[in-house]
C-alpha positions, 0 to 999 in steps of 0.5 A: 298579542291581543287582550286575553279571556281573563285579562281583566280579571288577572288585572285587577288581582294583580293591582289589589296584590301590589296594594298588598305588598305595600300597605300590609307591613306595615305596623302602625301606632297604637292611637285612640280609635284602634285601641277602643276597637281593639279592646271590644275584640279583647273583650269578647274573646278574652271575657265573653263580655262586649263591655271593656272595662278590663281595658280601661288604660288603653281607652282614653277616650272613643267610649261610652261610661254607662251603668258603670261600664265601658264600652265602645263607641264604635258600631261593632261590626269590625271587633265582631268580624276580628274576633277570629283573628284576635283569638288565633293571635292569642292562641300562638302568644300574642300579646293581649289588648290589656298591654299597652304597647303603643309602639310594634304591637303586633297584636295590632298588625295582625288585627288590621291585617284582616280587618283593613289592609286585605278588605282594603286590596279586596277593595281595589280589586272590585274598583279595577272591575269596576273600571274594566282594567283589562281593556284600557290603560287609562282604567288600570291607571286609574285605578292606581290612582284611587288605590295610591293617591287618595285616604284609601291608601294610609287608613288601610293601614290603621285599624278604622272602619272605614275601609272594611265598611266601604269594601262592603259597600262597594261590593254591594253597588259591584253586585246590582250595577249592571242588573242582577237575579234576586240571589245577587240582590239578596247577597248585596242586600247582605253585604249592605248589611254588614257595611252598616254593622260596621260604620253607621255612616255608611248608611248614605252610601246603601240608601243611594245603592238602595235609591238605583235599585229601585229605579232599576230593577224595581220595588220587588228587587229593594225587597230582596236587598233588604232581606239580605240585610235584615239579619246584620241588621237585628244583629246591629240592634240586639248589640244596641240594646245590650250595651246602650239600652234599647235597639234604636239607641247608638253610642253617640246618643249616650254622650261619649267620648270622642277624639273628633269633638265632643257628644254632638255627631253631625248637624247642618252642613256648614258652608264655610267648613265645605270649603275647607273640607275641600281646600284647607289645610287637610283638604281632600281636593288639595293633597288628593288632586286625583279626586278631581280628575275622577269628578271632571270625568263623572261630570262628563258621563252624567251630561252624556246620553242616557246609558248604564255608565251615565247612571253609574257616574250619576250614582258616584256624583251623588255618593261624593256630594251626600259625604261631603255633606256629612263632612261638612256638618261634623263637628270638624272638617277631618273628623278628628286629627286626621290627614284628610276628611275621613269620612269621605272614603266611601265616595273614593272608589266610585270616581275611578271610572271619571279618571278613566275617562279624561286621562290623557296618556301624555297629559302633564298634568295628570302625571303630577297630579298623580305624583302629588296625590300618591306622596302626599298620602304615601307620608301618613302610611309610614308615620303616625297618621295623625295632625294636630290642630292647625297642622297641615297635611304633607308638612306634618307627616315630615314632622311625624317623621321628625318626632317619632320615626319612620313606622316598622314593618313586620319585615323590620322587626323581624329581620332588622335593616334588611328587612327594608330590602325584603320590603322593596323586594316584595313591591319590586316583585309585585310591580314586576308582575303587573307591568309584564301583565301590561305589555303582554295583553296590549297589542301594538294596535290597542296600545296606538289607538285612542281608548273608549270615551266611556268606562268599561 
C-alpha cells in the first residue's frame, strides 16, 4: 500500500494524540510561577480585579507590589485565555486558587490542560506538517524526537508560558512559510499577537517570522501581519497601563520579584554562561542531544543551493542562536531552577526539519541520542521539575523522585494503583494507532528507498 491523500495530515494528528495521552494527566505541584498565573485567573474571575491581593499566601514571589497591590509579573496573555477554564472549573466545585493545596490540585491540572498540555499536542501537530510526516519515516521520527526528548516535553505539563507562546508563534511561521493571501498573513500577524500577549520574549521569535516575510513577500505583506497583531497588542498595553502605570511600562521595570534572580532581566550575553547554557549541568546540548542532531541538519540545508527549505533552515538557525543569546544574557543560564534553559523553547520546534534530514535509519548514534534525550526529559515530567542550585539535570529529578515521589495522574487519584494500568493502557492505545498508521501508508518500495536530502 501507497501513502495516501491525507496521510500527512493523519499523521501528525496522531503524534500530537499520543503527546496527549502521555503528558495530559499528569498533575504537577503547585511551584512559584504556576501559582502567580493561577492567582491572576483567580482574580479576574473571582473579583473582576487583575490585582491578586486575595492570593497573597500562594504568591511568594513572581509579583510586582505597587501602590499597595499585587500583582503578576507574568505578561497576561495565558491567566486572560485560562479565564474560561478556571470559571467552568469553578462552576462544578473546584477548588479556588486561594487554597493553597501545593500537591493533587486540580484546579491546577485543569488550567494547564488548556493552557499547556493541548496547546502543547497542537503544537507537534504543526511541527509534524512542518516536517511532512506522511512522506517519511525519518520526519515522523523527528518529530518524536522534539515532541519527547527536548523541554517541550516536562514544561507542557507545567503551567509556564512558554509553550502556549511558541504554539502561537510557530502557528504564525506554519502559516507564511510557503507564501500566503493577505488573509493568512493577517491571521498569523493575530497569532504573532497573542504569542507576544503571552511571553514578552517571544517577541525574537515574530521579529525574525517578521524579518522572512518582508523578504518574501514584501512591505505590503508585514503591513497585513501587523494588523493582525495590532489589537493583542493595545490589549497588552491597556493591561500595562492598568497595572503598572503606562502602556510601555512591563512588570520587569517595576522591580519584581522573581524565582530566576533579582529586578534585572536580560543584559549582554556573556560568554562563559553560553557555554553553559549548552553544556553545563542543565545544558541543553548535553541532556537534550537531539538538539544537536536538528542544528547539524539545518546546517546542512542552509549551505545548499537557494530553496524554500534553505530559507526555512536559515529562519531556524536564526531563532536558536538569537535564544541562545537572551539565555546567555539572563541573570542565569536556566532562567531559574529549571531542567534546562527554559527560554530556549521557542527555537525547539524549528530544528525538526535538521533532524529529518541527517537521520540514518540505522544510525547507532542517533538511537542513543534519542534515548538519552526522551529519559532525561521523561524525569522532570513525572516529579517536581525544579533543580536547585548546583543540581544537575537527570541526577536531581531522581532525587525529586527520592524526596517527594513520583507525581499523580488524574487516573491515580481517581482510580488509585489501577489508574497506572489506565494510564499505560492509554499510550499503549495511542502508539498502537500511529504504528498501524506507519506500516499501512509505507509500501515495501518507499520503505526500501533512501528518503529525500530535503525536508518536506
Amino acid at each position: 500500500m501507497v501513502d495516501r491523500a491525507g496521510s500527512t495530515h493523519r499523521r501528525a494528528w496522531l503524534i500530537g494524540l499520543l503527546f496527549l495521552v502521555v503528558v495530559g494527566p499528569w498533575v504537577k505541584h503547585l511551584t512559584v510561577q504556576p501559582a502567580s498565573r493561577l492567582a491572576l485567573t483567580a482574580a479576574i474571575v473571582e473579583h473582576g480585579t487583575i490585582r491578586i491581593d486575595a492570593y497573597e499566601d500562594i504568591v511568594a514571589i513572581d509579583r510586582v507590589d505597587r501602590g499597595g497591590h499585587l500583582y503578576s509579573d507574568k505578561a497576561p496573555g495565558q491567566p486572560f485565555l485560562a479565564v474560561p477554564a478556571y470559571a467552568a472549573a469553578r462552576a462544578v466545585g473546584a477548588d479556588s486558587a486561594a487554597v493553597p493545596r501545593g500537591e493533587g490540585n486540580l484546579t491546577l491540572w485543569w488550567v494547564t490542560l488548556w493552557s499547556s498540555v493541548i496547546p502543547g499536542a497542537l503544537l507537534v501537530v504543526l511541527v509534524a506538517g512542518i516536517c511532512g510526516v506522511g512522506d517519511s519515516r525519518r520526519a515522523t521520527i523527528a518529530t518524536i524526537a522534539i515532541a519527547f526528548g527536548t523541554l517541550l516535553l516536562p514544561f507542557s505539563a507545567e503551567l509556564y508560558g512558554h509553550v502556549l507562546a511558541t504554539f502561537f508563534g510557530v502557528a504564525a511561521w506554519a502559516l507564511v512559510r510557503r507564501g500566503a493571501t493577505p488573509g493568512r498573513v493577517v491571521l498569523a500577524g493575530a497569532m504573532a499577537g497573542l504569542a507576544v500577549l503571552v511571553e514578552y520574549q517571544i517577541v525574537l521569535f515574530i521579529a525574525i517570522v517578521a524579518t522572512f516575510v518582508l523578504v518574501r513577500l514584501g512591505w505590503r505583506a508585514v503591513a497585513w501581519l501587523a494588523l493582525g497583531g495590532a489589537p493583542l497588542g493595545a490589549l497588552l498595553l491597556a493591561y500595562q497601563a492598568a497595572a503598572f502605570g503606562g502602556p510601555f511600562q512591563s512588570s520587569y521595570g517595576e522591580k519584581p520579584v522573581h524565582a530566576d534572580g533579582g529586578a534585572t532581566i536580560v543584559g549582554l550575553p556573556d560568554p562563559r554562561q553560553a557555554l553553559e547554557v549548552l553544556f553545563g549541568t542543565r545544558g541543553l546540548l548535553v541532556f537534550a542531544p537531539v538538539v544537536v542532531i536538528g542544528l547539524l541538519g539545518l546546517v546542512r540545508v542552509a549551505r545548499g543551493e537557494g530553496s524554500a527549505a534553505r530559507d526555512e533552515a536559515i529562519v531556524g538557525l536564526a531563532v536558536f542562536l538569537a535564544y541562545w543569546a537572551l539565555q546567555a544574557g539572563w541573570p542565569n543560564p536556566w532562567g531559574g531552577e529549571m531542567p534546562g534553559p527554559r527560554y530556549m523553547i521557542p527555537a525547539l520546534p524549528l530544528l525538526a526539519p535538521g533532524i529529518a534530514v541527517v537521520w540514518r535509519r540505522r544510525g547507532a548514534l542517533e538511537r542513543v541520542a534519542l534515548g538519552w534525550s526522551v529519559t532525561m526529559m521523561t524525569l522532570p515530567l513525572v516529579t517536581l521539575h525544579l533543580v536547585p542550585p548546583g543540581g544537575v539535570t537527570g541526577i536531581q529529578h531522581l532525587r525529586n523522585i527520592r524526596d517527594f515521589g513520583i507525581a499523580p495522574t488524574v487516573w491515580t487519584l481517581a482510580l488509585g494503583p489501577a489508574g497506572w494500568v489506565v494510564y499505560a493502557a492509554t499510550i499503549a492505545g495511542a502508539a498502537e494507532l500511529l504504528r498501524r498508521d506507519v506500516l499501512a501508508t509505507r509500501s515495501p518500495a518507499s520503505a526500501a528507498a533512501p528518503p529525500s536530502p530535503t525536508p518536506t
